[in-house]
C-alpha positions as CSV (number, residue, x, y, z in Angstrom):
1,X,162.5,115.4,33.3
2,X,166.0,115.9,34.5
3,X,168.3,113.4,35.8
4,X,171.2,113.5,37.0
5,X,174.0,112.6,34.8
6,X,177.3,111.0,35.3
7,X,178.7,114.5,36.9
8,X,176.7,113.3,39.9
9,X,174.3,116.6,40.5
10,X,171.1,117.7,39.6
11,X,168.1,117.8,41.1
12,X,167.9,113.6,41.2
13,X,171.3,113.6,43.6
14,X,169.8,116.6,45.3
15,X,166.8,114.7,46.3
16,X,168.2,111.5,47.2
17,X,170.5,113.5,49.3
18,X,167.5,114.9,51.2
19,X,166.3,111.8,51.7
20,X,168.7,110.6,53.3
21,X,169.6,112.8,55.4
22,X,165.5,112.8,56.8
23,X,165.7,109.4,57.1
24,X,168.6,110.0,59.5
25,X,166.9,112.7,61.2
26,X,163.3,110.3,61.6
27,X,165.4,106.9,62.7
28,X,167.1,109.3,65.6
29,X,163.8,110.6,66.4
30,X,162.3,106.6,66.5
31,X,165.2,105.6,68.8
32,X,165.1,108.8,71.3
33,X,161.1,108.6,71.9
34,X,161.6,104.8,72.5
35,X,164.4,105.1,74.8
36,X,162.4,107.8,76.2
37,X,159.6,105.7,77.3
38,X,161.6,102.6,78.5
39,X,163.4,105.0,80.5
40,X,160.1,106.3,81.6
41,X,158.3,102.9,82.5
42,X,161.4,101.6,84.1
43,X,161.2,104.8,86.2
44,X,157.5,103.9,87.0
45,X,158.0,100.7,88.0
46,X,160.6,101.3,90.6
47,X,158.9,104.5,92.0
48,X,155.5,101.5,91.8
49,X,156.9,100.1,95.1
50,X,154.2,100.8,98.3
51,X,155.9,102.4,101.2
52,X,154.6,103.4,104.7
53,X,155.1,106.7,105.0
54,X,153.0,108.8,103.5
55,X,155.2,111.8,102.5
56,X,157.4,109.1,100.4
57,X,154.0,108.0,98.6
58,X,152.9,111.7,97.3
59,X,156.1,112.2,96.3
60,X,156.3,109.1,94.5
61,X,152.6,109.9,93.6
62,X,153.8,112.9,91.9
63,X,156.8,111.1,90.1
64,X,154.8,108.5,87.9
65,X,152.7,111.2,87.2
66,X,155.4,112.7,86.0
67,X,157.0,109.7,84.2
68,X,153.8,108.9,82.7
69,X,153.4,111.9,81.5
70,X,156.5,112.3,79.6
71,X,155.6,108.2,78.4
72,X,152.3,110.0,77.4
73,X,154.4,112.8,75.2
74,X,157.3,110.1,73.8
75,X,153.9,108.1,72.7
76,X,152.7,111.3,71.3
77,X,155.6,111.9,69.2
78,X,155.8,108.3,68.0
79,X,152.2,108.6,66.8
80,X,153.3,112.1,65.2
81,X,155.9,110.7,63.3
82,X,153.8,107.6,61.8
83,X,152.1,110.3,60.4
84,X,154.7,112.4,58.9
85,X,156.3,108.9,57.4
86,X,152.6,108.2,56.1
87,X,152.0,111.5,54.2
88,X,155.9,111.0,53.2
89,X,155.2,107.9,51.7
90,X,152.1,109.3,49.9
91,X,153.8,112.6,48.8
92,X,157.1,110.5,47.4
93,X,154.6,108.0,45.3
94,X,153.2,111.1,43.9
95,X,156.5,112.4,43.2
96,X,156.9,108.8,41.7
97,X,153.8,108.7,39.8
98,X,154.0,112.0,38.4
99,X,158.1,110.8,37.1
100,X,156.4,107.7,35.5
101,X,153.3,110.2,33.7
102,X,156.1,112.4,32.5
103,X,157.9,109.8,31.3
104,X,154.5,107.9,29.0
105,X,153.9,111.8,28.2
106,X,157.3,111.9,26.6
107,X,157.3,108.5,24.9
108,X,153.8,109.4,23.8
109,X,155.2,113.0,22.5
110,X,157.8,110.7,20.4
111,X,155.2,108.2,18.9
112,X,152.6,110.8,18.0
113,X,155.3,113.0,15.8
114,X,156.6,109.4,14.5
115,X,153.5,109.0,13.5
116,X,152.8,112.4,12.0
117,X,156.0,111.7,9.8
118,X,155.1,108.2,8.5
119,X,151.7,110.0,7.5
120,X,152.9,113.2,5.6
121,X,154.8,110.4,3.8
122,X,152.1,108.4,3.1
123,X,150.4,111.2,1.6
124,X,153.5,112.7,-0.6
125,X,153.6,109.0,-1.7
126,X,149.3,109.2,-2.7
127,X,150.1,112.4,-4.0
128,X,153.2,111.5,-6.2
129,X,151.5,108.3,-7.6
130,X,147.5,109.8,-7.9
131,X,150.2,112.6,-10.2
132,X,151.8,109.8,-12.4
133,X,148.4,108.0,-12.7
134,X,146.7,110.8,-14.1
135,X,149.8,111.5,-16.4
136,X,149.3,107.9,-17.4
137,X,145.2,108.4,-18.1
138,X,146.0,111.6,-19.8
139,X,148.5,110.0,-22.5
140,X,146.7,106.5,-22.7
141,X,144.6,105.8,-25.6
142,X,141.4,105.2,-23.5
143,X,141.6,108.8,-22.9
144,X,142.1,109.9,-26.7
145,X,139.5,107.3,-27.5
146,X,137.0,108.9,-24.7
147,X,137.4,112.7,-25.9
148,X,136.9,111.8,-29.6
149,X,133.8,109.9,-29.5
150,X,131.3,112.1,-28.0
């Protein structure tokens, strides 16, 4: 796992970097499809107005089908970019679940050769004192007194 360190880089700076800057890029996108359809149902409201003649009606006709289309395509890109943010925040707990599995892999790595140290020295330490106990049963007298009677 790399981090970045107090120089500032690596791929940690890199990333939030990124981030930021799609944030910035999403949060312009929010604000230009919203303005995009208040501009577009303001529009439709004041083209809503009934008038007698009936070339002024088909062309207003033909303008809030106009305007709601384009309210139908900012809608459309709004529900587009829920989406995108939804798989972003899935992809970037991923990317946050697989820092924290790294990390317990690591700590894991650490305890399980601690552990393979404290027993190698358990058993040098079984080893050394199972040696000096038989040195001690080899030159006791229970010994001598064993391998003389039979």
């Amino acid at each position: 796992m790399n981090k970045g360190g107090p120089g500032g880089g690596g791929p940690t700076a890199a990333a939030a970097a990124a981030a930021a800057q799609k944030q910035k890029t999403l949060l312009q996108r929010v604000e230009g499809d919203i303005a995009n359809i208040v501009d577009n149902f303001s529009h439709l409201v004041n083209v809503a107005r009934v008038n007698d003649p009936p070339v002024r009606n088909s062309q207003e006709a033909f303008m809030m089908e106009m305007r709601a289309a384009r309210m139908v395509q900012a809608a459309d890109s709004l529900l587009k970019l829920v989406s995108e943010l939804k798989q972003t925040a899935i992809f970037s707990g991923f990317a946050s679940l697989n820092d924290h599995v790294e990390q317990r892999r690591l700590e894991f790595n650490q305890l399980a050769e601690k552990t393979d140290h404290t027993l190698s020295t358990i058993g040098e330490e079984a080893a050394a004192s199972l040696k000096e106990l038989e040195s001690h049963y080899s030159s006791s007298a229970q010994k001598t007194i064993q391998d003389v009677q039979p």
